[in-house]
C-alpha positions in Angstrom: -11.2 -8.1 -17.1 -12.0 -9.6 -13.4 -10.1 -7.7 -10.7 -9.9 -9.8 -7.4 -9.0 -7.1 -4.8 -9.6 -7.3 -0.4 -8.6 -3.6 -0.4 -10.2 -0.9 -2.2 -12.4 2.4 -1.9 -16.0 1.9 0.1 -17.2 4.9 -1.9 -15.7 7.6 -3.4 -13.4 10.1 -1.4 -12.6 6.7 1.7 -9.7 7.2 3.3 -8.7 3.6 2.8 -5.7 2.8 0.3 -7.1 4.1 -3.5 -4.1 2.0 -5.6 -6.2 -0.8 -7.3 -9.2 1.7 -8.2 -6.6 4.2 -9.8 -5.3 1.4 -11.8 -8.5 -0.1 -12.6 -9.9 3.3 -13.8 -7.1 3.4 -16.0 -7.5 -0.1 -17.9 -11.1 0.9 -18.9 -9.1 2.5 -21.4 -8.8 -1.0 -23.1 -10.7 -3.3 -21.2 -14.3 -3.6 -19.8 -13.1 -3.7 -15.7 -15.0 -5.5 -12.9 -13.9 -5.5 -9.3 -15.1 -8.3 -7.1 -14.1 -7.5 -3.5 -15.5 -7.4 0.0 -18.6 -5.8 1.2 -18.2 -3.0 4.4 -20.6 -1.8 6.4 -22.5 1.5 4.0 -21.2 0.6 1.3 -23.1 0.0 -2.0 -23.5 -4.1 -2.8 -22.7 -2.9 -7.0 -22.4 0.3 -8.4 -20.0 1.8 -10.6 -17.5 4.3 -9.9 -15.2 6.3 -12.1 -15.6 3.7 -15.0 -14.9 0.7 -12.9 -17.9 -1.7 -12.0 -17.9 -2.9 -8.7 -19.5 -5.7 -6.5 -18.7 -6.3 -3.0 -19.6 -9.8 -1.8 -21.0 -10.2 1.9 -19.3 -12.6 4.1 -21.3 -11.6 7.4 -24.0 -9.8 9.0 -23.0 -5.9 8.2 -21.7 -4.9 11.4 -19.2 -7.6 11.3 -17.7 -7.0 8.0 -14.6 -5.7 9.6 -11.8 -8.0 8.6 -10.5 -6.1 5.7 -10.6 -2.4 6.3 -9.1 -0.1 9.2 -5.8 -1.4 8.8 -5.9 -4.2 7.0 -6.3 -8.1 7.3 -3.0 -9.3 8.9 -2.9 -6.3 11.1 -6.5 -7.2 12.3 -6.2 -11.0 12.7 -3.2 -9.5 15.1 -5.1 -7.4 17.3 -8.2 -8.5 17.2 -8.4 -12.6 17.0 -11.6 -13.0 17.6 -11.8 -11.8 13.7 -10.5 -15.4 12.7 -13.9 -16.3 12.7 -14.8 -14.2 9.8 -12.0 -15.9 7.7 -13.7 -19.0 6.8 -17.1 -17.2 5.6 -14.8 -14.6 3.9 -13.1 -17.3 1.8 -16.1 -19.2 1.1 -17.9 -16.0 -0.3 -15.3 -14.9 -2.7 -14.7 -18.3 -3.9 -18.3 -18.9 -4.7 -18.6 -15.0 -5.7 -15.7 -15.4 -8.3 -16.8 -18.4 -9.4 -20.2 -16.8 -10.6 -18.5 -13.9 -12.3 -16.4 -16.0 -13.9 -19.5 -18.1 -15.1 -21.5 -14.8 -15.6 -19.5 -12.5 -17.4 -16.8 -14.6 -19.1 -13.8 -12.5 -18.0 -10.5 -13.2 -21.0 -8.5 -12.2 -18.3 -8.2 -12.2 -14.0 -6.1 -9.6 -12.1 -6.0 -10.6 -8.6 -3.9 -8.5 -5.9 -2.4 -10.5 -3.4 -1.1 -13.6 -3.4 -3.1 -14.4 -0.2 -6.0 -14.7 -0.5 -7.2 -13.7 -3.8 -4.3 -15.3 -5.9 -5.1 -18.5 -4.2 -8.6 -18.7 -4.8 -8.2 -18.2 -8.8 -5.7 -20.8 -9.2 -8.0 -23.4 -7.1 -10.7 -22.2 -9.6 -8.8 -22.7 -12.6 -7.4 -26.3 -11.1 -11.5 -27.4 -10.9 -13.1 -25.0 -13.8 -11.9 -25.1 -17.4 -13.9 -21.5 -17.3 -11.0 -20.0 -15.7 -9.3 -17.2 -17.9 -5.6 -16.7 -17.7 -4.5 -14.7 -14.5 -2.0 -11.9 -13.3 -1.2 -12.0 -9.3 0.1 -9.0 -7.6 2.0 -8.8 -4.5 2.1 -5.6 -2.3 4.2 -6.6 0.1 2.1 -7.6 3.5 1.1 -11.4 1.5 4.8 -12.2 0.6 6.3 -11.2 3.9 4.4 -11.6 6.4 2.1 -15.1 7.1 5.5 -17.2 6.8 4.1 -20.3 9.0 5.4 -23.5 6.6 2.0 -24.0 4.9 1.1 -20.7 3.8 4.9 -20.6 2.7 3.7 -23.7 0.4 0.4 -21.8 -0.4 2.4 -18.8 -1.8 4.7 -21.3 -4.1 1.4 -23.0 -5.8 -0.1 -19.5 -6.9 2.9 -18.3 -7.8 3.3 -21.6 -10.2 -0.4 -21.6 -11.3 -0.4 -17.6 -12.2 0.0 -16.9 -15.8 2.5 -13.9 -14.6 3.4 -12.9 -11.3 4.3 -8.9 -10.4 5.9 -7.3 -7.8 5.6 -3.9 -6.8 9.4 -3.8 -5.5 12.8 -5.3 -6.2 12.9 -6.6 -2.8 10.1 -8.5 -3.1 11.8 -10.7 -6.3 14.3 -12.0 -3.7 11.8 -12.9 -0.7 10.0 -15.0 -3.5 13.8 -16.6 -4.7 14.0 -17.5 -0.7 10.8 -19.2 -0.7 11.8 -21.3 -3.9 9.2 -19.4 -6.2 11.2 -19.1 -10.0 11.6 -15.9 -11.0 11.3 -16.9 -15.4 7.3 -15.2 -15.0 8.0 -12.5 -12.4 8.0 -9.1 -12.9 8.8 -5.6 -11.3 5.9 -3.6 -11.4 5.1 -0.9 -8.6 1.8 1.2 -8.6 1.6 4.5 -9.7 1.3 8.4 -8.4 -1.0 10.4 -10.2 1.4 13.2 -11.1 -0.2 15.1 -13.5 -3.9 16.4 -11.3 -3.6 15.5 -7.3 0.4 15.2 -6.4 2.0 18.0 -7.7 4.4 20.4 -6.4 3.3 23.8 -6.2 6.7 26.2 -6.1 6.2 29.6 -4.8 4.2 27.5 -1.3 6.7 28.5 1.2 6.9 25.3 3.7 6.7 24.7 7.2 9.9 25.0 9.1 8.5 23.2 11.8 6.0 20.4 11.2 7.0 16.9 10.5 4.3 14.7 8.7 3.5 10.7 9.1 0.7 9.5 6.7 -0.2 5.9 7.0 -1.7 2.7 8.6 -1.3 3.0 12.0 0.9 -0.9 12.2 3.6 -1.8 13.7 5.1 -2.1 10.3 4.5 1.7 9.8 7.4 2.5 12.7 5.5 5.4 14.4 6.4 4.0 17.9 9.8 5.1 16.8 9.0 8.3 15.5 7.0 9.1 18.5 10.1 8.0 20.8 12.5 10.1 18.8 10.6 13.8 19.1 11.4 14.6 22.4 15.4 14.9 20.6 14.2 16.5 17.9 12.0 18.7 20.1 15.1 19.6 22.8 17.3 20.3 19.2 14.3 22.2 17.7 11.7 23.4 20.2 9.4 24.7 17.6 9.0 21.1 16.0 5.8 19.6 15.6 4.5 16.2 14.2 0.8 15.6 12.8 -0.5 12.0 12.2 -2.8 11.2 9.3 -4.4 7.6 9.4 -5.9 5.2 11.5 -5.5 1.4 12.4 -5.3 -0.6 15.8 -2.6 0.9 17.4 -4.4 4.2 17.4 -4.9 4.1 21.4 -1.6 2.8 22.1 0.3 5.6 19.9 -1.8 8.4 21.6 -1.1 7.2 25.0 2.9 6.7 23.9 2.7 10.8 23.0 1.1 10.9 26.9 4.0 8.8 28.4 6.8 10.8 26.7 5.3 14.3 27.7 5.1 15.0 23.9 0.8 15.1 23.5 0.8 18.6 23.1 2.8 18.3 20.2 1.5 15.5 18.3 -1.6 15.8 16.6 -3.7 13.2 15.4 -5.7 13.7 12.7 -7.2 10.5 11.6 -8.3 9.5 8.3 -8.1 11.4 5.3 -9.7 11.3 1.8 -6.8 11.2 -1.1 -7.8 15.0 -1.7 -6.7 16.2 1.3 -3.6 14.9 1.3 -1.7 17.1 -1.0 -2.2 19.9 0.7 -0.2 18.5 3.6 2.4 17.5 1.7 2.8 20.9 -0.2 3.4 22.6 3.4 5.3 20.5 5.7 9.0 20.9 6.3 9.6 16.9 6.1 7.4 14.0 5.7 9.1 10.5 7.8 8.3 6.7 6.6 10.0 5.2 9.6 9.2 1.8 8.3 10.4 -1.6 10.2 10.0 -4.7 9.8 7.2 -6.0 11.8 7.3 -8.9 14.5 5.2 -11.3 11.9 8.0 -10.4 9.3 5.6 -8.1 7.4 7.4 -5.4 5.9 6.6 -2.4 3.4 6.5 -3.7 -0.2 6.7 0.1 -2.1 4.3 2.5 -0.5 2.5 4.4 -2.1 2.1 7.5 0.5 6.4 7.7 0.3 6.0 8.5 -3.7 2.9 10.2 -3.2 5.1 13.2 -0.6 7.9 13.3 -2.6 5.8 13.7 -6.0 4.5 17.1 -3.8 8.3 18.2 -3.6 8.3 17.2 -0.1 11.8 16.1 1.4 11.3 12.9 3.6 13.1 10.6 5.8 12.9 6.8 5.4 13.2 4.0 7.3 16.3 1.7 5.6 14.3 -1.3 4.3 15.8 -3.0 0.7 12.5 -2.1 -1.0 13.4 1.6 -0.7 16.5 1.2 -2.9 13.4 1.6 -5.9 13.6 5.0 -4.7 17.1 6.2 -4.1 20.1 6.9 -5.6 23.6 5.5 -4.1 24.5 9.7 -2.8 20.8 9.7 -1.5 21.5 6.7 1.3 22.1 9.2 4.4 18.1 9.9 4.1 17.6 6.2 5.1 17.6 5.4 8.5 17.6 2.5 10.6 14.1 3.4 12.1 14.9 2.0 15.7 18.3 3.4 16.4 16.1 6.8 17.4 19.5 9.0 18.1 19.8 8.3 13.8 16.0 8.7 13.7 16.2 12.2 15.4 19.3 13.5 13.5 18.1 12.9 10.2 14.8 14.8 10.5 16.8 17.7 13.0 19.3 17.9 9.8 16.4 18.5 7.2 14.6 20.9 9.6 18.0 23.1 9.8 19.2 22.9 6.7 15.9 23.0 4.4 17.4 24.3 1.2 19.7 21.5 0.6 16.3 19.5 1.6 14.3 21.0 -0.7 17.2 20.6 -3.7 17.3 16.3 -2.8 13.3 16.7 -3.2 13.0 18.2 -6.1 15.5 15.5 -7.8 13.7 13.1 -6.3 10.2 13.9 -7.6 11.9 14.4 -11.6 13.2 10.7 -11.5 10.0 9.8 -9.7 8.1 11.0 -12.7 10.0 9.1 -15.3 9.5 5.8 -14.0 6.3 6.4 -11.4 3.8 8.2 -13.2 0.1 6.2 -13.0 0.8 7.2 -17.0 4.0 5.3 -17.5 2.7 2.1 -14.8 -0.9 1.8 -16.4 0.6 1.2 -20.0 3.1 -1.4 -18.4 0.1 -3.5 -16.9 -1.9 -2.8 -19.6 0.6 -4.6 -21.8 0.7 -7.8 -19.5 -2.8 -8.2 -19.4 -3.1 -8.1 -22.8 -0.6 -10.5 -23.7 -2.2 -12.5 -20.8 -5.9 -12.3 -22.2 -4.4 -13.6 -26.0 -3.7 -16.8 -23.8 -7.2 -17.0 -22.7 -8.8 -20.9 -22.9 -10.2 -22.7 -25.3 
């Protein structure tokens, strides 16, 4: 199996998003995996990691390789332009790149995440090579909603015709696809996974922060920390002992830190930056709330189903979210009061001051929370669901 991928580990233990490698480790259980994404700067061309064989393809000199990680490619294109450059040499390369594994290796089968760019670039290879296997898109989130200009809107209707099967990691996402007149007779709800069993677990007698409030994520506009931000000096007058730490990074770093400045609040935000998947747990196990204020971004970009959200509440950790559809996956109808409408921050503020006071009846929702989580979420349960797709893709593989 070919795995067509713009996001994924530069080496073991990278802060960047892990979700692809965790399921490609877990289909070398039945198939013989090889991911084909983009080079980054100290990063090994091929090598193999935890099963998986990997080769990043260059598309420019090695200090300009920047286009896919530290935030991702949308968000990049948006704050930095002058990256629109690299997208012509980055489609190029993975075109030609996918064409010679395809010629190489023989793949029965082609998993490419994303619509756009990777989705696209298999079916134009199986519209001009009859070497072209069969092939599964996925769709996070950031390809379907955002990039909405008329043409790419067309783009996203041909690979959704040409894929063999089309998934979606939310039930969301199934109407945004109906809107842009993609049928729904090959598309399926499939979200990634949380490891549940080794690195996310609860661990009981922790006792938890009372005070510390936790955002893990990309820092995008899409991510809704500008609100957050703008809603702790409430929370603070309400709770003086409050505290929020920052895990990630992404180009509206400077801008966030000089937000905390402008509010008064810098000495009680801290920003950690980037952390490997292994250190996240611990956070988790010890904060008194962890807060997804998700929005939907200028660009129309939205959350798809994120994978830090699952990953805090697998911990036990009781969160606050912002009130997007995709996060009806998640929640129960009696559960709806811990979705917020991210920019009214007076709601903002008065959900997390409610958790931070009343932390028992928090820590009851979380633990009900993770138990349904784990019946439908576990890497287990969503490895043997795509592992059953791309086998009944592969049977169809050409003559």
């Amino acid at each position: 199996m070919l795995i067509l991928t713009s996001t994924y580990p530069r080496w073991l233990g990278d802060p960047e998003p892990a979700f692809v490698h965790e399921l490609a480790k877990r289909l070398t259980t039945q198939f013989n995996v090889h991911v084909l994404c983009p080079h980054a700067r100290d990063a090994a061309t091929q090598e193999t990691l935890e099963g998986v064989e990997v080769v990043r393809y260059p598309y420019a000199p090695s200090r300009f390789e920047t286009l896919v990680n530290d935030g991702g490619i949308v968000n990049n294109l948006k704050h930095q332009p002058w990256k629109w450059l690299l997208v012509p040499s980055f489609l190029l390369s993975l075109f030609w790149h996918a064409r010679r594994e395809i010629h190489c290796w023989r793949p029965n089968v082609i998993h490419a995440h994303w619509l756009l760019p990777q989705g696209l670039i298999v079916a134009l290879l199986g519209l001009l090579d009859r070497h072209t296997p069969p092939f599964l898109v996925t769709s996070h989130g950031a390809d379907l909603f955002a990039l909405r200009a008329r043409p790419l809107t067309a783009l996203k209707r041909f690979v959704a015709r040409r894929a063999t099967a089309l998934t979606v990691v939310s039930q969301a996402m199934t109407d945004e696809l109906e809107r842009i007149g993609v049928p729904l007779n090959k598309v399926s709800v499939q979200p990634m996974g949380v490891d549940l069993t080794h690195r996310f677990t609860p661990t009981p007698n922790q006792p938890r922060s009372r005070d510390e409030i936790l955002f893990v994520g990309r820092l995008v506009e899409k991510k809704g920390l500008r609100y957050l931000l703008d809603a702790m000096p409430k929370i603070i007058a309400r709770h003086p002992s409050a505290f929020l730490t920052v895990v990630g990074f992404g180009p509206e770093e400077n801008e966030r830190r000089i937000q905390a400045e402008t509010l008064g609040i810098a000495h009680k935000v801290h920003f950690l930056g980037p952390l490997a998947q292994t250190e996240l747990p611990t956070l988790y196990r010890r904060v008194a709330v962890f807060v997804a204020p998700f929005v939907r971004a200028s660009s129309g970009d939205q959350e798809g189903l994120p994978v830090t959200l699952m990953e805090a509440i697998a911990c036990g950790c009781p969160a606050v979210i912002g009130d997007l559809e995709a996060m009806l996956d998640l929640f129960e109808a009696e559960e709806a009061d811990l979705r917020v409408v991210s920019t009214d921050i007076q709601a903002l503020a008065k959900q997390i001051i409610m958790v931070l006071k009343h932390p028992d009846d928090a820590h009851r929702r979380a633990d009900r929370m993770r138990a349904r989580l784990s019946r439908r979420l576990s890497w287990d349960v969503i490895a043997r669901q795509y592992m059953e797709i791309l086998q009944s893709i592969s049977s169809q593989k050409k003559s």
